[in-house]
C-alpha positions as CSV (number, residue, x, y, z in Angstrom):
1,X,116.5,1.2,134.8
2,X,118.8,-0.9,133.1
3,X,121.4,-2.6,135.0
4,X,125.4,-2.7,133.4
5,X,126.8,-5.9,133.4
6,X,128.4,-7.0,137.1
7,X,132.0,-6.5,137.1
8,X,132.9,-10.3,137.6
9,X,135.9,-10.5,141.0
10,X,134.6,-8.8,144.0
11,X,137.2,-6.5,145.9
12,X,138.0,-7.2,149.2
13,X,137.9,-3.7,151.2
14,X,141.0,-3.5,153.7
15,X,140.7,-3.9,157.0
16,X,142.1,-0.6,158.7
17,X,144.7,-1.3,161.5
18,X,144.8,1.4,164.1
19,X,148.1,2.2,165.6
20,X,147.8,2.2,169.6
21,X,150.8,4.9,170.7
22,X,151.3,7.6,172.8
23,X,151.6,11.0,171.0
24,X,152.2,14.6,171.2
25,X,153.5,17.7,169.5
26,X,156.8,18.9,170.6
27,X,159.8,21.0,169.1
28,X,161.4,18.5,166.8
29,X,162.6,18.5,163.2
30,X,160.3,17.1,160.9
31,X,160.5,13.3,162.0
32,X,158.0,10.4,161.2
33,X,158.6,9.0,164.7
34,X,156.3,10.4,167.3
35,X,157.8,13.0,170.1
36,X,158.2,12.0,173.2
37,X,155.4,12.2,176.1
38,X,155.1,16.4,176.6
39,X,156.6,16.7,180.1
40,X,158.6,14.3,182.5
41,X,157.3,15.6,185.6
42,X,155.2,13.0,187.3
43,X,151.5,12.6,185.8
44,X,148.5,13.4,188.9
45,X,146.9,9.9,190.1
46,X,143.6,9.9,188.4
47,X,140.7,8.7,190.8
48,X,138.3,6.7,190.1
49,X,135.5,9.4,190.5
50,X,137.2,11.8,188.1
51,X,135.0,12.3,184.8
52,X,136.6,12.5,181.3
53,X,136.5,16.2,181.3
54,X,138.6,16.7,185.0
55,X,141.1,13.8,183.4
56,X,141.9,16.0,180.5
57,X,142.1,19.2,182.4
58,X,144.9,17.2,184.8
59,X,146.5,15.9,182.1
60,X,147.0,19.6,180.3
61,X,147.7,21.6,183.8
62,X,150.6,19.0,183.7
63,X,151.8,19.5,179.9
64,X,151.1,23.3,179.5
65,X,154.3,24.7,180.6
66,X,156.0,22.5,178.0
67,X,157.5,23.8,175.3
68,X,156.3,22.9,171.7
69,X,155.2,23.4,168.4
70,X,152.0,26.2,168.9
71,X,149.3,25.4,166.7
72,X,147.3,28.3,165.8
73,X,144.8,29.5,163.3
74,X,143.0,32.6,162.1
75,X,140.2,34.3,159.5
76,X,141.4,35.0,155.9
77,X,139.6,36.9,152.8
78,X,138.5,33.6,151.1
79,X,140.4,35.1,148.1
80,X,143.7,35.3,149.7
81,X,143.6,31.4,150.7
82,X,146.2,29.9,147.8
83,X,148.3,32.9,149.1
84,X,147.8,34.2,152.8
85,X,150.4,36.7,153.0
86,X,148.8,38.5,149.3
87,X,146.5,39.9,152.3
88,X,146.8,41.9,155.5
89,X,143.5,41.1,156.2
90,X,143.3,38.0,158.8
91,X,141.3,38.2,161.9
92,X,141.4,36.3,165.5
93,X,138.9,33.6,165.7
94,X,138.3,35.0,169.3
95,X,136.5,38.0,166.7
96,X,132.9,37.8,165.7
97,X,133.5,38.3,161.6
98,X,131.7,36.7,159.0
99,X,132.7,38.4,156.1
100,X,135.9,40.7,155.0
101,X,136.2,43.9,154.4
102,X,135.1,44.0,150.8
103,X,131.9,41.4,151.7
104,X,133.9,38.4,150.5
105,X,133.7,35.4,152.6
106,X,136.4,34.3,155.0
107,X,138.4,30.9,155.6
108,X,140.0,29.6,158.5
109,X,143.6,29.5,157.4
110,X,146.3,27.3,160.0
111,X,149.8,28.0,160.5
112,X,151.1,25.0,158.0
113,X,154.5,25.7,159.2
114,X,153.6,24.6,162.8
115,X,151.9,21.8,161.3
116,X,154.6,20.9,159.0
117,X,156.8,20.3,162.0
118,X,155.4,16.4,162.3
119,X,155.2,14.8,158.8
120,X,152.5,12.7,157.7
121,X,153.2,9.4,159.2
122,X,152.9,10.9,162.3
123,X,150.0,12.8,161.8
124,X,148.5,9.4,160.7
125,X,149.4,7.3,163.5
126,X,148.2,10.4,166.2
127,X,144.7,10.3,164.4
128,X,144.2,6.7,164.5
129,X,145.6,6.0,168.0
130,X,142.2,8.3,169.0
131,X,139.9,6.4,167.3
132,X,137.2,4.6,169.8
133,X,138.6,6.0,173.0
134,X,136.8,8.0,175.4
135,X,139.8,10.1,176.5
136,X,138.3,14.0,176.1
137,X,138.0,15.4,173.9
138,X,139.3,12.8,171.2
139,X,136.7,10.1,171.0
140,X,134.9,12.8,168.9
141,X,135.3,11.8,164.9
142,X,136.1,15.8,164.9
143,X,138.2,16.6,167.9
144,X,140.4,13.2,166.9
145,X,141.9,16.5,164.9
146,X,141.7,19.0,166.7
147,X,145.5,20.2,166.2
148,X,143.5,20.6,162.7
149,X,140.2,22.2,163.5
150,X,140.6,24.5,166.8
151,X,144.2,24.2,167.9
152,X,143.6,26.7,170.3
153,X,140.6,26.3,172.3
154,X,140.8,24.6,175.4
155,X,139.5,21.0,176.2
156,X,137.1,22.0,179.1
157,X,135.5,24.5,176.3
158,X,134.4,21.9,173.9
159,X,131.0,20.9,173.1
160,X,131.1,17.7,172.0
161,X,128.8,14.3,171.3
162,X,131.7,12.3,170.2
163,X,130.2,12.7,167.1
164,X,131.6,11.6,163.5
165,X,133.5,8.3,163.5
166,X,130.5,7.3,161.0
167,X,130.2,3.9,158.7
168,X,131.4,3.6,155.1
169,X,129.3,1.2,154.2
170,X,130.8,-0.9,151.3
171,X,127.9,-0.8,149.0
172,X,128.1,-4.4,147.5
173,X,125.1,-5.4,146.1
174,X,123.6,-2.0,145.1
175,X,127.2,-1.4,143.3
176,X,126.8,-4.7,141.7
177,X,123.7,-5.4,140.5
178,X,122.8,-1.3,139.2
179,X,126.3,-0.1,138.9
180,X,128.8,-2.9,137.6
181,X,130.5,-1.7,140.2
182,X,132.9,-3.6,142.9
183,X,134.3,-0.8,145.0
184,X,131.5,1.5,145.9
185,X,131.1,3.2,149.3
186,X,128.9,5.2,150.9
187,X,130.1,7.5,153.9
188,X,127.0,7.6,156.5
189,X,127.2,10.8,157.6
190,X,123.3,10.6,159.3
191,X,124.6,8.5,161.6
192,X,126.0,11.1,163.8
193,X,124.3,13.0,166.4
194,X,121.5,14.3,165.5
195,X,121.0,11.9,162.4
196,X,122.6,14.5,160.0
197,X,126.9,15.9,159.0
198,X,125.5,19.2,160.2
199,X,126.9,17.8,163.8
200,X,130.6,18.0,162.8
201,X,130.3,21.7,161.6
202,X,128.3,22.2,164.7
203,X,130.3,20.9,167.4
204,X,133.1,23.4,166.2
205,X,131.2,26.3,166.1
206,X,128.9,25.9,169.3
207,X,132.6,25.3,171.1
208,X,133.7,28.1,169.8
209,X,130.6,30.2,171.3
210,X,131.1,28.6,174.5
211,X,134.6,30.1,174.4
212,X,133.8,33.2,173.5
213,X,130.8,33.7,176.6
214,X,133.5,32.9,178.9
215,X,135.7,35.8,177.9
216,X,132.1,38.1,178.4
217,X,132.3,38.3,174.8
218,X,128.6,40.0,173.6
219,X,127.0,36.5,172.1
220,X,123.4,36.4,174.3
221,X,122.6,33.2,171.7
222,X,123.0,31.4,168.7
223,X,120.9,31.6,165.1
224,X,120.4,30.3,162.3
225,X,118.4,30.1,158.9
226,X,117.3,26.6,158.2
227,X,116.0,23.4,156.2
228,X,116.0,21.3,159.4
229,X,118.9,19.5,159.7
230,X,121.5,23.2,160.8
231,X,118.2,23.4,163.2
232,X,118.9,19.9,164.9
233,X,122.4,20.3,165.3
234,X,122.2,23.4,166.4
235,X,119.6,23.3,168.8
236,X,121.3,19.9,170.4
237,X,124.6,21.3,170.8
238,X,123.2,24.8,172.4
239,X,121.1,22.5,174.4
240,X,124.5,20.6,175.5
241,X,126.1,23.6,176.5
242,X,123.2,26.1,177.7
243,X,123.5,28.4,175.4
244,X,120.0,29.7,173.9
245,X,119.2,28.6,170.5
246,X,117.3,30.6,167.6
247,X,115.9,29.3,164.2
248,X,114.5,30.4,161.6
249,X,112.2,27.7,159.5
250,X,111.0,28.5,156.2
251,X,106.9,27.7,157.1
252,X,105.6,23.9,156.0
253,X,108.5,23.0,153.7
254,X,110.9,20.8,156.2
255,X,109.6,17.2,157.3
256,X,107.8,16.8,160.9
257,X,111.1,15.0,161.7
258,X,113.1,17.8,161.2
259,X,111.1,20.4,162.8
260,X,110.5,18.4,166.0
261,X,114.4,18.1,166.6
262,X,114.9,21.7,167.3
263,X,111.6,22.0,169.5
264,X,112.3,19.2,171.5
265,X,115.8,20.4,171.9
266,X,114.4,24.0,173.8
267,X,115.1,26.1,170.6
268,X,113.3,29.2,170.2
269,X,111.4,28.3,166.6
270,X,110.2,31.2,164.7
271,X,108.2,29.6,161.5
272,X,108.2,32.2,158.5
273,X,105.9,32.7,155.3
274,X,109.2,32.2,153.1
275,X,111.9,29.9,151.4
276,X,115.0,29.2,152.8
277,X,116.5,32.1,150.9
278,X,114.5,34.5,152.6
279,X,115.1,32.5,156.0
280,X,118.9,32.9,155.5
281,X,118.2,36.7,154.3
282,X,116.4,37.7,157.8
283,X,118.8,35.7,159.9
284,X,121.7,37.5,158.2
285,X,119.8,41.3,159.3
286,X,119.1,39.8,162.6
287,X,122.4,38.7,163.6
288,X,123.9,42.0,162.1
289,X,121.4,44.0,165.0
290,X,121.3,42.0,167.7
291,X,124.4,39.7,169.7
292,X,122.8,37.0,168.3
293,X,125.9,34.6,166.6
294,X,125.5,33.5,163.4
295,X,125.7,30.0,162.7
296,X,125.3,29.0,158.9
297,X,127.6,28.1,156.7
298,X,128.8,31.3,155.8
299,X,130.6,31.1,159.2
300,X,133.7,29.1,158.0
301,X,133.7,28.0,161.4
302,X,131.3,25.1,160.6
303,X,133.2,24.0,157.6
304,X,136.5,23.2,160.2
305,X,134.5,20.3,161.6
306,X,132.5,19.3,158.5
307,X,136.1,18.9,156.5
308,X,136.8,16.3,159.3
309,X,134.8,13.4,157.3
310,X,137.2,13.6,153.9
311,X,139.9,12.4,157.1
312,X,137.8,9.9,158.0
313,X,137.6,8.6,154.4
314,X,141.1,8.1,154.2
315,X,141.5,6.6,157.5
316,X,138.7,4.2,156.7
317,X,141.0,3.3,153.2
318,X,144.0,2.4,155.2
319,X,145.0,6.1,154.0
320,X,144.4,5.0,150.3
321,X,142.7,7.7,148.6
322,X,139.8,7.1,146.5
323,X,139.2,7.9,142.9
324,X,135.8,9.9,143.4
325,X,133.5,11.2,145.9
326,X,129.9,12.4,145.5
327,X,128.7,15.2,148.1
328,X,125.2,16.6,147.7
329,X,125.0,20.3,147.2
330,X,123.2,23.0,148.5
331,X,124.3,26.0,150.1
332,X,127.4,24.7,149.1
333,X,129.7,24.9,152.3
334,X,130.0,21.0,152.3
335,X,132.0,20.1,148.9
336,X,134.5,23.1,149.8
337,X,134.8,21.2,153.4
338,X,135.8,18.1,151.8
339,X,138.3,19.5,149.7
340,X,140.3,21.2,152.9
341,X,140.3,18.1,154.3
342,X,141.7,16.1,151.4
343,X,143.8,19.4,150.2
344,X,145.5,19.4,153.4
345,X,146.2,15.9,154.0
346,X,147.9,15.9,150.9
347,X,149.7,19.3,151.7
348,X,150.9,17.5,155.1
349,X,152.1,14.7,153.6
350,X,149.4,12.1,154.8
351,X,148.5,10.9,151.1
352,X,149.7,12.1,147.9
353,X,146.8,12.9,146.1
354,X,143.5,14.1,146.3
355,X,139.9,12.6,144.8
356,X,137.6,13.7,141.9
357,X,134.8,15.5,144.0
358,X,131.3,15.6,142.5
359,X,128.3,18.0,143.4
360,X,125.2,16.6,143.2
361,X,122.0,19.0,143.1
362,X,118.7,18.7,142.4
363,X,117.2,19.8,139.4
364,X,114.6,22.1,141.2
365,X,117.8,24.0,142.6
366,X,120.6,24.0,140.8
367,X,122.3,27.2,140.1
368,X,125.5,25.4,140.8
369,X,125.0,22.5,138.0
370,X,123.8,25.7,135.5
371,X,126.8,27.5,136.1
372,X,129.2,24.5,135.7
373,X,127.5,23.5,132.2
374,X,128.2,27.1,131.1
375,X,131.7,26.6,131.4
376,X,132.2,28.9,134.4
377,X,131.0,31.9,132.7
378,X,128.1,33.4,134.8
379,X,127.0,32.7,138.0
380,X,123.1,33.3,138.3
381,X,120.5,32.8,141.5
382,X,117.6,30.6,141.1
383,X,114.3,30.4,142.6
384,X,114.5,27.1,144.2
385,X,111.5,24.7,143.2
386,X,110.0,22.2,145.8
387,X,112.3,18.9,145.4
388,X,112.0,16.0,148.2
389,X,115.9,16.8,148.2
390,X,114.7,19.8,151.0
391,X,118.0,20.6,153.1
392,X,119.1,21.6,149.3
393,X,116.5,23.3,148.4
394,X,118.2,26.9,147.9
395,X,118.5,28.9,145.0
396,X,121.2,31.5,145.6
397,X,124.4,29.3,147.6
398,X,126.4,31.1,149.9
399,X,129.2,29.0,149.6
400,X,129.4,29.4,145.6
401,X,132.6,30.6,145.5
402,X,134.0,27.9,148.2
403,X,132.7,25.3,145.8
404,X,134.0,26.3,142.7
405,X,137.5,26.5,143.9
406,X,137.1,23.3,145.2
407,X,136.2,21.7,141.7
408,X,138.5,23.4,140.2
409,X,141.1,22.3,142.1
410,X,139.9,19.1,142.5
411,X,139.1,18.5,138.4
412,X,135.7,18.0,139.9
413,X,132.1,17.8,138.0
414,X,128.3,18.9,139.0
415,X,125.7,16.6,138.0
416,X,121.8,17.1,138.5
417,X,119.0,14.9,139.8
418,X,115.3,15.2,138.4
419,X,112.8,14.4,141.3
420,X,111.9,11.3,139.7
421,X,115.8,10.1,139.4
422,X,116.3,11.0,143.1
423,X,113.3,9.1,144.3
424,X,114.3,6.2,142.2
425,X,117.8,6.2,143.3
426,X,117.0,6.2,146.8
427,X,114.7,3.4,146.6
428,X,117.1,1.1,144.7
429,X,119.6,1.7,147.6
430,X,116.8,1.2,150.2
431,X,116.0,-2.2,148.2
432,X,119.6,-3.2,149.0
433,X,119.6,-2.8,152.8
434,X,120.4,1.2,153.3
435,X,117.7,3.0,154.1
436,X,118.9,6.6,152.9
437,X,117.5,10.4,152.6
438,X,116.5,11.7,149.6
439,X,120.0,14.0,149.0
440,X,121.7,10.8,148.9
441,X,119.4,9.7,146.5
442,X,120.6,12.7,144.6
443,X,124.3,11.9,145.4
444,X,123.2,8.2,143.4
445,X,121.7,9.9,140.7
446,X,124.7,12.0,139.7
447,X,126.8,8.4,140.1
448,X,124.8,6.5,138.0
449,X,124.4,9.2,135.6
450,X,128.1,9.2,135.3
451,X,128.5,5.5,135.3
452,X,126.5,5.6,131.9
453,X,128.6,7.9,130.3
454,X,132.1,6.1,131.4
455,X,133.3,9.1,133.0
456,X,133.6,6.6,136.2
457,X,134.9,3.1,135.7
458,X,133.5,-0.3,136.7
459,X,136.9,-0.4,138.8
460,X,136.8,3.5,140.4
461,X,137.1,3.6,144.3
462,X,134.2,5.3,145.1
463,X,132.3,7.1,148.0
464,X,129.1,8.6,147.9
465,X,128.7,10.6,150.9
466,X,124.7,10.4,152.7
467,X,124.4,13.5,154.6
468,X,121.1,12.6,156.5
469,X,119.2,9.8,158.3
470,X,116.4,7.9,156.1
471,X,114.4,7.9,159.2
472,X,114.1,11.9,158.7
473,X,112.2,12.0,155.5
474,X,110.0,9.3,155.8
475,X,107.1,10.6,154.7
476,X,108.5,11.0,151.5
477,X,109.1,7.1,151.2
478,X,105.7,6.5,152.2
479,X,104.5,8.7,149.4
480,X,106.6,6.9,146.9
481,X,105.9,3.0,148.2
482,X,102.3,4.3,148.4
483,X,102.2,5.1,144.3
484,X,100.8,8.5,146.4
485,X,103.2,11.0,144.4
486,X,101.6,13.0,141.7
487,X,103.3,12.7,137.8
488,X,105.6,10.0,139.3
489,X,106.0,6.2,137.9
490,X,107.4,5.1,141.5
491,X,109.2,2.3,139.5
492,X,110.3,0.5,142.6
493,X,107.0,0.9,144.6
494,X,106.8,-1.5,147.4
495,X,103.0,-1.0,149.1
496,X,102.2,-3.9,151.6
497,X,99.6,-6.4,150.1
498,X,96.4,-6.7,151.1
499,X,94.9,-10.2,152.0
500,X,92.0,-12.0,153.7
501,X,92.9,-13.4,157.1
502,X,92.8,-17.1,156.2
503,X,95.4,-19.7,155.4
504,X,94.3,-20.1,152.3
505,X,94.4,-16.5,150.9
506,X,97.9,-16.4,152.8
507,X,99.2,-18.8,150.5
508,X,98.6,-17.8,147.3
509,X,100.2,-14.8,148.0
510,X,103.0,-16.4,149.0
511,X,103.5,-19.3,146.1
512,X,102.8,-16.2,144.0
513,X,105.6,-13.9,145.6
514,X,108.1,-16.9,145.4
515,X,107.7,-17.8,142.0
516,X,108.3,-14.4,140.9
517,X,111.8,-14.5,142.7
518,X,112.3,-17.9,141.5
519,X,112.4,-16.1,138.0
């Protein structure tokens, strides 16, 4: 692949400074200074043998009866989010709904207004004053937001790894020497939990179940259709909170690394003769029967936590927003969740502007990427072809609609990934010091591809986001260092070398290997 020409000054990232105050909502007018503590009555002593959870349940039994601000939040049609009040329809998220009344999906929709009461420099400084504490439940990347995610549920009800807070990686040298690039990132979502950005969705949602049992709600367990890494996340959390876990696996199409997560976890597996469409078809029938709750991504539940990382983002920057950022694309939840974020730290004052968002798919699934290159004029379902790129391996998106309003509103693009592409991308970003999954190497693909075509600039702030570990999907790496994977080139192949066991041998090897670097 041919390499642009390196963009000559390197770009210094800033260094972001985390503000180290005390703050709460209260009743104020809008007010860049934070309120003062919530109450003035005396705080309890906290012992020494107190855990994080008792501290925080101390700390509120002193602060509840103080008036302020209430933060609340409830289910929307989907198609009544640019104007809530166009709809009657809302629902309680205390209410098991997935859907509206016409079959649309639904969105969690927050009372701005209450929000709007702090403006963004406050907002700002609350957020980072959480970052790398321990104080429950805010040492979580997610729950550092909660007034933004679940304002309502109560501390002692959240299930939570402290997970988020995850590396952007400033992608020097890969930026550089492929990209003619300076200022390339890439947001490392794997790092999380259970190695994948599924945990952020499903801290939210598993919470949220936990809330519901204790008010005898009918939820016996929790479901889902899956690819492996909803499985993980889902299985850990449930796990966390002993609450029974159920998935449904589409039969020898996930890696051994993803199907082990779940088992080891105590889910109950069920491995079916299908895709992940059919999966995610059963699972939907299953829930609608039984007091099983649903956990995909058609629950907008998920998406609260998952929009947490496009904060993150701009806390990383110093709350500079970036010119673009790449998500992979599947079932499509996770480029909508993105957009909230950003959407409503721009509607709350924290920036003024939002990023270009891309969706990346692969090739071998992408109904997305074909309806985008039509212009926007017909939606069609495919059948989803094998692609290395599995957790996106699905042909008919729930989330379609949630994603084209977010590139829409974002002036966003879709770009597509052939298998060979992804594979080579990926390795060219191992080669560099990541070690990433193949749906970042898809993310890469659709960022080089757009590189060529000076759509993005040499100078363009941008993130690509990596939504699973490397260490998930090696098999497939082995495959392509191996030269093992049928009609492929492997370009970047890098098999061990076979040599005799004697000095000799050794070093010709060697004075070979160095000479060709020398060059």
């Amino acid at each position: 692949m041919a390499a642009f020409a390196l963009f000559s000054s390197a770009h210094v990232a800033p260094k972001p400074y985390i503000h180290f105050i005390k703050a709460s909502a209260s009743d104020l007018p809008k007010t860049s200074v934070p309120p003062p503590p919530l109450s003035t009555q005396p705080q309890p002593p906290l012992k020494p043998h107190h855990n994080i959870r008792e501290e925080a349940r101390l700390l509120n039994a002193v602060t509840s009866t103080t008036h302020h601000p209430r933060f609340t939040a409830k289910y929307v049609p989907f198609a009544a989010i640019s104007d809530p009040s166009s709809s009657d329809e809302s629902y309680s998220l205390d209410e098991i709904v997935y859907r509206s009344q016409s079959g649309s999906l639904l969105d969690v929709h927050h009372d701005m207004s209450a929000l709007k009461h702090f403006d963004g420099a406050y907002w700002r400084n609350l957020f980072d004053s959480r970052v790398g504490k321990t104080t429950w439940p805010f040492g979580s990347g997610v729950w550092s937001k909660k007034e933004w995610v679940l304002p309502e549920i109560d501390d002692d009800d959240i299930i939570s790894a402290f997970e988020g807070n995850s590396n952007l990686f400033w992608a020097e040298r890969y930026g550089k020497h492929f990209l003619g690039m300076n200022d390339l990132w890439v947001k490392h979502c794997g790092i999380s939990h259970t190695g994948s950005f599924k945990d952020l969705g499903m801290t939210v949602l598993v919470s949220q179940v936990n809330r519901l049992r204790k008010m005898n709600k009918p939820v016996v367990g929790v479901g889902c259709a899956s690819t492996g890494d909803t499985s993980a996340a889902l299985s850990a959390y449930c796990a966390a909170a002993g609450i029974p876990s159920i998935v449904f696996l589409p039969a020898n199409r996930i890696s051994m690394a993803q199907l082990v997560q779940p088992i080891a976890n105590g889910a109950f597996v069920l491995s079916i003769d299908t895709d992940f469409d059919g999966c995610m078809q059963l699972i939907r029938e299953v829930t609608a029967e039984l007091p099983i709750y649903l956990a995909n991504s058609l629950n907008s539940l998920r998406l609260e936590g998952q929009k947490t990382a496009a904060v993150e983002i701009l806390q990383q920057f110093d709350w500079e927003v970036p010119d673009w950022v790449i998500v992979p694309g599947g079932n499509l939840g996770n480029i909508y969740a993105f957009y909230k974020g950003f959407a409503m730290c721009k509607e709350l004052g924290l920036v003024d502007r939002i990023p270009r968002l891309v969706c990346a798919q692969a090739a071998n699934a992408n109904p997305l990427y074909l309806y985008f290159k039509s212009g926007w004029n017909e939606f069609k379902p495919v059948k989803a072809n094998t692609t290395f790129a599995s957790a996106i391996q699905i042909g008919d998106p729930v989330s379609i609609d949630r994603a084209v309003y977010a590139l829409k509103n974002s002036n966003g693009i879709v770009e597509e990934a052939t298998e060979e592409e992804l594979m080579d991308a990926m390795a060219q970003a191992d080669s560099t010091g990541m070690f990433t999954c193949p749906h970042t190497g898809v993310a890469l693909t659709a960022l080089i591809k757009l590189r060529r075509s000076g759509v993005i600039g040499p100078t363009d702030r941008t993130v690509v986001v990596s939504t699973a570990h490397g260490l998930k999907f090696t098999q497939s790496k082995i495959d392509y260092h191996s030269n093992d994977i049928k009609d492929m080139a492997c370009r970047f192949a890098n098999p061990p070398v076979q040599v005799k066991a004697d000095f000799g041998s050794v070093m010709d090897v060697l004075k070979k290997y160095l000479l060709s670097k020398a060059h």
